[in-house]
C-alpha positions as CSV (number, residue, x, y, z in Angstrom):
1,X,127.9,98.5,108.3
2,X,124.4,97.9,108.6
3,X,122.9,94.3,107.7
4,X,126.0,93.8,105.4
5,X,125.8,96.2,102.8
6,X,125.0,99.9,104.1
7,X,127.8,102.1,105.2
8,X,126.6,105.0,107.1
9,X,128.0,108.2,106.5
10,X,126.8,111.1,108.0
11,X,123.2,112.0,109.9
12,X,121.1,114.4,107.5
13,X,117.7,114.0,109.8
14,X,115.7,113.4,112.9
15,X,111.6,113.4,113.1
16,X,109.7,112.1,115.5
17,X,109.7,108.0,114.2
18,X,114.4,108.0,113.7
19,X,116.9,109.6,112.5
20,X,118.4,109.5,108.8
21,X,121.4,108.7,107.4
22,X,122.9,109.0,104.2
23,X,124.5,105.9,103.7
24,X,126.2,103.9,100.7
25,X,125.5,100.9,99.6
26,X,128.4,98.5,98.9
27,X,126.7,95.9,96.6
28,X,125.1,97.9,94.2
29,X,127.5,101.5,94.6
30,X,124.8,103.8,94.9
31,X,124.3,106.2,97.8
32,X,121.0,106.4,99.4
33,X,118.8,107.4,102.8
34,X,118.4,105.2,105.9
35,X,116.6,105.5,108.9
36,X,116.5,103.7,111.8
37,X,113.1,102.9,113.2
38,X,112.3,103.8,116.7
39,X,113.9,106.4,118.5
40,X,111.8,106.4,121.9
41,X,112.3,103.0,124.2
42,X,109.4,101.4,123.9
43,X,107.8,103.1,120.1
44,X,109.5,100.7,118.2
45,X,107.1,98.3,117.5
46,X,104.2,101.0,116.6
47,X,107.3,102.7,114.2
48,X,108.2,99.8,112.9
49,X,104.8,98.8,112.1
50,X,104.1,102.5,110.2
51,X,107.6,101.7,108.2
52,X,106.6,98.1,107.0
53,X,103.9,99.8,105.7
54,X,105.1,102.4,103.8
55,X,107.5,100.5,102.4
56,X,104.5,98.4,101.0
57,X,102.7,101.6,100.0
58,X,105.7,103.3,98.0
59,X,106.8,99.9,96.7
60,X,103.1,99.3,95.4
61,X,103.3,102.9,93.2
62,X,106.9,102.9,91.7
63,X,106.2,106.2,90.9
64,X,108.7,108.7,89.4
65,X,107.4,111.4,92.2
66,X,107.1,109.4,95.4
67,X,110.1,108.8,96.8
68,X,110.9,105.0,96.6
69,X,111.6,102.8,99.6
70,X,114.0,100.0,98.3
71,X,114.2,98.0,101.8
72,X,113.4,96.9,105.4
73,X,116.4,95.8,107.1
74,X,117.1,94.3,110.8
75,X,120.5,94.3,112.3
76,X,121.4,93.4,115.9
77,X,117.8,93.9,116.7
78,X,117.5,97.6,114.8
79,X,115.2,98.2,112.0
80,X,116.2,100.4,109.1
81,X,114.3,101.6,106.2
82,X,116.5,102.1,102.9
83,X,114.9,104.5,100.9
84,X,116.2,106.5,98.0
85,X,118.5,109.6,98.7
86,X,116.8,113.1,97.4
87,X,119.9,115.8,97.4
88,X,117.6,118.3,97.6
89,X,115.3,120.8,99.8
90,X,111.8,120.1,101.1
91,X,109.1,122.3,99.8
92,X,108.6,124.1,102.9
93,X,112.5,125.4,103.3
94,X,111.8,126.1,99.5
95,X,109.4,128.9,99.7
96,X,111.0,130.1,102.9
97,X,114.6,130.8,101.7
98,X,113.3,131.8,98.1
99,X,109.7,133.2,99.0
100,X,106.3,132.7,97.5
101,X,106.4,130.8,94.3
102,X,105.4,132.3,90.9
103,X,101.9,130.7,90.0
104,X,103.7,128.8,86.9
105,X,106.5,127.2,88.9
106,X,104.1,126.4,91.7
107,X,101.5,124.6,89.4
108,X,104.5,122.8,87.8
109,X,106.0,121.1,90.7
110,X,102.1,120.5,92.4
111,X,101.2,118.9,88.9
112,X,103.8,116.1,89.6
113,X,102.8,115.6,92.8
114,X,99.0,115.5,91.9
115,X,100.1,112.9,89.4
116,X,101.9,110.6,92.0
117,X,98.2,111.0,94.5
118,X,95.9,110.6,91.6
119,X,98.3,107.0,90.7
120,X,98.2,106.2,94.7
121,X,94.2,106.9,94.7
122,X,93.5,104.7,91.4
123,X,95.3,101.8,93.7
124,X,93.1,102.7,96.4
125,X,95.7,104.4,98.6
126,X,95.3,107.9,100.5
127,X,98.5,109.5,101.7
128,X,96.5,111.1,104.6
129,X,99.8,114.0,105.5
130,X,100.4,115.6,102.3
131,X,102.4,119.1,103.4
132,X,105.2,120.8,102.1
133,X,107.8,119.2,104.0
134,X,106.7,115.5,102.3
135,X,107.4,116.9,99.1
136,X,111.4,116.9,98.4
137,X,112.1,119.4,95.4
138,X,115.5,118.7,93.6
139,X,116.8,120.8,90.0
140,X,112.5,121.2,89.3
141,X,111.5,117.8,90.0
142,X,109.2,116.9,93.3
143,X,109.0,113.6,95.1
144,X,106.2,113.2,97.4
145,X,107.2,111.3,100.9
146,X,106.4,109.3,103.9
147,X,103.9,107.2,103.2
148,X,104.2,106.2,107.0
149,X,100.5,107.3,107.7
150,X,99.4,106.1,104.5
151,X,96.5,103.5,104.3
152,X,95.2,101.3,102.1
153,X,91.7,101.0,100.6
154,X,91.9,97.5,102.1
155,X,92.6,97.9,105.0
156,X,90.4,98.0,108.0
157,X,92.1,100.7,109.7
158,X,91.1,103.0,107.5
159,X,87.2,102.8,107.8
160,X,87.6,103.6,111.7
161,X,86.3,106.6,112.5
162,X,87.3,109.3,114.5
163,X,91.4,108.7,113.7
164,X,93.0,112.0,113.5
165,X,96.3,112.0,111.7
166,X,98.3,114.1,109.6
167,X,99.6,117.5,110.2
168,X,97.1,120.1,111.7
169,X,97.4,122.9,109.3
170,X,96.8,120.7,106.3
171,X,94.2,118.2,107.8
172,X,90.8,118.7,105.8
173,X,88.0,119.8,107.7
174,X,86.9,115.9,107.5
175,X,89.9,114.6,109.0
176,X,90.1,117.0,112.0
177,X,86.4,116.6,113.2
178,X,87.6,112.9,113.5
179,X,86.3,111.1,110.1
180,X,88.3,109.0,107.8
181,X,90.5,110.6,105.6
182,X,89.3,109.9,102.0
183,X,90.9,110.4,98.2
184,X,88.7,114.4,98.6
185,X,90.9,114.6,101.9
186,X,93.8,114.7,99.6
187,X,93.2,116.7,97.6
188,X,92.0,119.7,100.5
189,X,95.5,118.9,101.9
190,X,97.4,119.6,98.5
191,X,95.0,122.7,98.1
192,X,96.5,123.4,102.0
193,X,99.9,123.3,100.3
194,X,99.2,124.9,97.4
195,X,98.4,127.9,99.6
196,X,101.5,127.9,101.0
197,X,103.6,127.6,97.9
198,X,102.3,131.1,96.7
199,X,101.7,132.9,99.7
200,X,104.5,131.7,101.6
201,X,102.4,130.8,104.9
202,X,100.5,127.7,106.0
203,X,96.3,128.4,105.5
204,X,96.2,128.1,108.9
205,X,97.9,129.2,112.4
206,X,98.4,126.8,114.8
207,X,101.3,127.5,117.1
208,X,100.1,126.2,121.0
209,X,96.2,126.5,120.5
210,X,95.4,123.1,118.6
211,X,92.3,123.0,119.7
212,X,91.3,126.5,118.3
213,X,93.2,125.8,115.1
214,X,91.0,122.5,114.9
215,X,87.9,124.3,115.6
216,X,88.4,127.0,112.8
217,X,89.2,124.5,110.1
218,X,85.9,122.4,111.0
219,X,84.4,125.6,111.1
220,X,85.1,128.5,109.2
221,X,85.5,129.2,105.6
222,X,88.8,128.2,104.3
223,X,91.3,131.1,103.1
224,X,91.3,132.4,99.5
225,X,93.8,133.8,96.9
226,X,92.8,137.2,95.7
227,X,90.3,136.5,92.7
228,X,92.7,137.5,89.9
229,X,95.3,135.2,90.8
230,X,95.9,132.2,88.8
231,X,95.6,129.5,91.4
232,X,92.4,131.2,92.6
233,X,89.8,129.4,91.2
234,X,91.4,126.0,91.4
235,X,92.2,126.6,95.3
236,X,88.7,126.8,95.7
237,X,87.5,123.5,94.5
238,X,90.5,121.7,96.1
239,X,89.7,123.8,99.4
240,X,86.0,123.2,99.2
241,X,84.5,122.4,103.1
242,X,81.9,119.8,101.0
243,X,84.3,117.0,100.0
244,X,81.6,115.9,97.4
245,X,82.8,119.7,95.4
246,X,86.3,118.7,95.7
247,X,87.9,118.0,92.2
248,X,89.4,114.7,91.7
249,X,93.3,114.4,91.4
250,X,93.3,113.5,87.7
251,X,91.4,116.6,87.3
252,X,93.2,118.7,89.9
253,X,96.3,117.3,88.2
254,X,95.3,118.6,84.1
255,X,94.7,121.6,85.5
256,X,97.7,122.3,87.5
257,X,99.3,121.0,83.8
258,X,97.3,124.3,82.4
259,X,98.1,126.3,84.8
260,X,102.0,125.5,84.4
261,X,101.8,126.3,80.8
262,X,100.1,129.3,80.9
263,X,97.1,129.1,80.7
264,X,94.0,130.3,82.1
265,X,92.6,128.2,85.0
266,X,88.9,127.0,83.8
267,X,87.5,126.8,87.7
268,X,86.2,129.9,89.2
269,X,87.5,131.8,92.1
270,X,85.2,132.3,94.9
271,X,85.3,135.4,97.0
272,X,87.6,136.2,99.7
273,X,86.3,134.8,102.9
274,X,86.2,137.4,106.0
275,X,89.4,137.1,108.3
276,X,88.8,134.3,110.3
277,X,88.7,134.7,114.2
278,X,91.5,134.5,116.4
279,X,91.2,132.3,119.5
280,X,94.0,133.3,121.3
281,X,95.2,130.5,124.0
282,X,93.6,133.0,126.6
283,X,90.4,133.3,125.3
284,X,89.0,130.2,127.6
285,X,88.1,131.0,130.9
286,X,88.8,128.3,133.3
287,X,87.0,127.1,136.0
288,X,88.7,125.9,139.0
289,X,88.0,122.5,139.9
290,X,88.7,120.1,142.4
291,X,90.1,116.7,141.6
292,X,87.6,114.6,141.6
293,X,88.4,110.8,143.1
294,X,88.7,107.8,140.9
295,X,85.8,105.0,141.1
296,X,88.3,102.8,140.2
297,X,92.1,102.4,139.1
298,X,91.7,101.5,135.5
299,X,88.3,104.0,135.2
300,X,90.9,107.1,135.7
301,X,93.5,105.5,133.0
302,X,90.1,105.4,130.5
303,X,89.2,108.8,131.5
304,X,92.5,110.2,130.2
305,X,91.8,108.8,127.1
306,X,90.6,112.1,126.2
307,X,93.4,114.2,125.6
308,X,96.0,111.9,123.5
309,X,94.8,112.9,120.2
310,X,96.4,116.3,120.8
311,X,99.2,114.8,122.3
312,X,99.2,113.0,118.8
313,X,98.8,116.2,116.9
314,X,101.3,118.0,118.2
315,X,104.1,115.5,118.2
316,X,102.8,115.2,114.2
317,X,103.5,119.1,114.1
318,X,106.3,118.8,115.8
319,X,107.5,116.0,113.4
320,X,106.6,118.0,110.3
321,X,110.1,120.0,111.1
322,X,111.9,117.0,110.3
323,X,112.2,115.8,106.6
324,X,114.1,112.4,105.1
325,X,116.2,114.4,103.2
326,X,117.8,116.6,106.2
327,X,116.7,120.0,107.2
328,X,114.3,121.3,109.9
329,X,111.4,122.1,107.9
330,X,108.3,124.5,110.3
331,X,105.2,124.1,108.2
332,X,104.5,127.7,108.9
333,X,107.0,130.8,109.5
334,X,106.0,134.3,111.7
335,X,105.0,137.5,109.9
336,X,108.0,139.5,110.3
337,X,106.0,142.6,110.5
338,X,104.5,141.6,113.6
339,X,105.9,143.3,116.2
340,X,106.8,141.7,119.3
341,X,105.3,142.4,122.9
342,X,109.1,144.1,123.8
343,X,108.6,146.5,120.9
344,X,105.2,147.3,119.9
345,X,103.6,150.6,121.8
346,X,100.1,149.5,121.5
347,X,98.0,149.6,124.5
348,X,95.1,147.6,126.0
349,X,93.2,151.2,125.3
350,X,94.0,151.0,121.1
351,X,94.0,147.2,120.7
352,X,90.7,145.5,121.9
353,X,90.8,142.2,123.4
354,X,89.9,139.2,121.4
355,X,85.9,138.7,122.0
356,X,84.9,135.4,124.8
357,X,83.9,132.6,123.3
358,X,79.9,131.7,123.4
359,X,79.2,128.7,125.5
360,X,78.3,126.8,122.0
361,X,82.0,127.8,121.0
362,X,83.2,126.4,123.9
363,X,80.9,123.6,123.7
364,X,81.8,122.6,120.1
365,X,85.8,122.9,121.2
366,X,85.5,120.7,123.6
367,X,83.0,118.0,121.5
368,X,86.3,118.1,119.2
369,X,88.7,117.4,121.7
370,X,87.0,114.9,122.6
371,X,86.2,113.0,118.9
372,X,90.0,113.6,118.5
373,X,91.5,111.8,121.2
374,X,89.3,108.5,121.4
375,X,90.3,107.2,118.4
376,X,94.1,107.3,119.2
377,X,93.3,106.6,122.9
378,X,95.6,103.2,122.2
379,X,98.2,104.6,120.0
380,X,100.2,106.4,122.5
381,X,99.3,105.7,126.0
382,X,103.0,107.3,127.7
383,X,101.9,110.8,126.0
384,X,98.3,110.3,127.2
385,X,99.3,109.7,130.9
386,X,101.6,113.0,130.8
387,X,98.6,114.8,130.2
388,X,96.8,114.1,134.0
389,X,97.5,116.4,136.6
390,X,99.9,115.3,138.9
391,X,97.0,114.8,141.4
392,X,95.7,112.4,139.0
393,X,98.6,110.8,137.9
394,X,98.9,109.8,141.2
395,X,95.3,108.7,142.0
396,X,95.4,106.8,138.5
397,X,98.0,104.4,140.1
398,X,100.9,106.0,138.2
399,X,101.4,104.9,134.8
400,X,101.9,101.0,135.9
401,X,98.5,101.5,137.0
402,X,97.4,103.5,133.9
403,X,98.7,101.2,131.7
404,X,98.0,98.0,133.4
405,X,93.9,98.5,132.0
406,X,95.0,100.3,128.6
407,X,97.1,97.5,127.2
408,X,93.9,95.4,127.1
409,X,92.2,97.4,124.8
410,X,92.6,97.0,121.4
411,X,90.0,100.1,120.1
412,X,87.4,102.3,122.0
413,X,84.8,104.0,120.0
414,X,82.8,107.4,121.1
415,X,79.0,107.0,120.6
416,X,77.8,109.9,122.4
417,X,79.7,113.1,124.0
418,X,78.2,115.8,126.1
419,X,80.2,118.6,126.9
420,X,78.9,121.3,129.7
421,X,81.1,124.7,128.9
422,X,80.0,126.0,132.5
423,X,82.2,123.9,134.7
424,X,84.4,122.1,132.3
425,X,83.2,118.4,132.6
426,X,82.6,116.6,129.5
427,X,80.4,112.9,129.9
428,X,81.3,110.3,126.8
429,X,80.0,106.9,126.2
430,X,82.5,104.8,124.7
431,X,82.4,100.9,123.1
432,X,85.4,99.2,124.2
433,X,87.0,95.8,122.1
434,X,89.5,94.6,124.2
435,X,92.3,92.3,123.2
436,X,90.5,89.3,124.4
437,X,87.6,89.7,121.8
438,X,85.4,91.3,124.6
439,X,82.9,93.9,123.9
440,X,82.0,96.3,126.4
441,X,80.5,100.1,126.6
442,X,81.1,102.6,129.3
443,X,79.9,105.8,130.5
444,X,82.4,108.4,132.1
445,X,82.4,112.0,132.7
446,X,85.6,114.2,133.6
447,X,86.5,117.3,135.0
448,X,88.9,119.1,132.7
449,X,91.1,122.2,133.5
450,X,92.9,124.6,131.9
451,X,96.9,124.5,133.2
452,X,99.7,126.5,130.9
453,X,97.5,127.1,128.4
454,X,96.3,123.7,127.7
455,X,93.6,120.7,129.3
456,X,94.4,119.0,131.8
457,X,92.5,115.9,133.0
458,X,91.8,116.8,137.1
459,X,89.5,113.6,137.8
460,X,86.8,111.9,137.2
461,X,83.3,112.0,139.0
């Protein structure tokens, strides 16, 4: 029995932030969804945090398609959130099991969730991780979720730059290049979803190469429905790279409402975009590079700062697979035409490589990287450290070390990046508040290397 009232029955989920439980409650009979906060020693305060607020967030809407939070409980020194219990299927495991949704059934359920954003957005409230596995779907009605990331208009979070949250696939091109999410951002993520309702795939592939995934979505045109369907034309002002020619909600909202009834959409369709480029995880050529030796102890721990907004990233998509309401949910599934290296005949004669990046591709990727991970650079310090070499785990001091400097700092701010593609080594200047009040700025250049497929940090020099 959990602070008095809750029986637990059963578990029906596990993300990244707790696991779920459907649970009764014995005062006022009704069954509903708890989760416990905090499911890493040591996260529970940044978790617990993230659920205080989005039970202030979903409580402030009391909207019939968010899913509402009722309460925050403590017992024996375990936070739960109470939320209501949806008994049905995440949007995601939807389209999966049933396949791409009809463009009527599609714009219905979207139009209720565009009605429960546009509500948040008139209170000054963005959702910042719309995605088909926040929206619960149950006998044709949709309930948006986890307002966990979820900020306020007022709060000063929200006007940092730099912060990169959500779920990669969705993120607007905005978002992923490290600015503040915003009402437009929103909307490009429910376009991202809308995508993905009707053509059964996420709008973009990110499987291990984040970075390549991050760098097509700043990049590149966003994908398009073929120009007779219906959602054509209003995928391309929700998917617009110029959040200025994003629609609003309300208005994304009426005409989803059209759409759903029939009618024809009144935005036009823009041509299909060109396939976009494939940055296969092997596309980088490394350079080999010593590790370079630390100036200093708590220098190194800064100089990994680099690399936790991937870190962050992936745990996000790794997250995304786990919904309130139960099932794994993956944002994106294969093509099942593809074949597989065991079966397919092709040859490196018939199948040409994918082209090297320029050094101005490589240059940009890495200038991303970097944006990314400074403004999370004290949000998950334990994930950060994992992503040193060993060499420079060590030379950092171990994480005592590593941490000892980091848990100081209350923000750190990039001004300026320069990235040389030839040998790896990116130089940053970065504006440090520590916890003290203290302003200071640094300069610091690292070697990076590539190791399985991903950066490593290999010193700093």
């Amino acid at each position: 029995m959990i602070a008095g009232r809750y029986r637990l029955e059963r578990e029906i989920g596990r993300g990244g932030s707790g696991t779920v439980h459907l649970a009764h409650d014995e005062v006022l009979g009704r069954t509903v969804a708890i989760k416990r906060i905090g499911v890493v020693p040591g996260s529970e305060e940044q978790y617990l945090e993230r659920a205080a607020r989005e039970a202030r967030l979903a409580a402030a809407l009391n909207h019939p398609h968010v899913v509402s939070v009722f309460d925050l409980v403590a017992d024996a020194d375990v936070h739960w959130l109470v939320m209501e219990y949806v008994d049905g299927d995440p949007l995601g495991d939807l389209v999966r099991r049933s396949g791409p949704l009809e463009a009527t059934e599609a714009a219905t359920l979207l139009a209720q969730v565009a009605d429960a954003l546009a509500e948040a957005h008139g209170a000054g409230i963005v959702h910042r991780d719309v995605k088909p596995s926040n929206i619960l779907v149950a006998g044709g009605v949709a309930k948006l979720n986890d307002f966990g990331i979820a900020r306020a208009s007022d709060d000063a979070s929200l006007t940092q730059t730099g912060l990169v949250t959500g779920s990669p696939a969705y993120l607007a091109p905005e978002v992923a290049s490290g600015s503040s999410a915003t009402p437009a951002s929103d909307v490009w993520s429910l376009g991202a979803t809308l995508f993905h309702a009707v053509t059964g795939r996420a709008p973009y592939e990110v499987g291990d190469n984040l970075i390549g995934a991050l760098y097509k979505i700043i990049h590149e045109e966003p994908p398009r429905l073929p120009e007779d369907h219906p959602m054509a034309g209003l995928l391309t002002v929700m998917m617009h790279r110029d959040p200025e020619q994003r629609w609003s909600m309300r208005r994304v909202r009426d005409e989803l409402g059209r759409i759903s009834r029939g009618q024809r959409s009144t935005a036009l369709a823009a041509p299909a975009a060109p396939a976009p480029t494939s940055y296969g995880t092997g596309v980088m050529a490394s350079v080999p590079a010593e590790p370079a030796a630390p100036t200093q102890r708590q220098r190194s721990g800064r100089a990994w700062a680099l690399i936790a907004a991937v870190a962050v990233l992936a745990i996000a998509a790794v997250a995304a697979a786990y919904v309130w309401a139960g099932r794994g949910t993956p944002e994106a599934t294969p093509d099942e035409g593809t074949p597989t290296s065991a079966s397919s005949e092709t040859t490196s004669e018939t199948t040409p490589a994918d082209p090297p990046l320029s050094a101005d591709d490589v240059r940009a990727q890495m200038d991303a990287f970097i944006t990314s991970y400074i403004a999370t650079v004290t949000t998950d310090p334990r994930a950060a450290f994992e992503q040193l070499t060993p060499e420079f785990q060590q030379a950092s001091g171990n994480y005592g070390g590593y941490i000892s400097w980091w848990r100081k700092v209350r923000t750190a701010t990039l001004t300026e990046v320069t990235s040389d593609p030839s040998d790896l080594t990116v130089g940053y200047t970065v504006d440090y508040v520590m916890k003290s009040g203290q302003r200071t700025t640094d300069r610091i250049r690292l070697q990076l290397q590539r190791f399985d497929d991903q950066y490593l940090i290999a010193g700093e020099g």
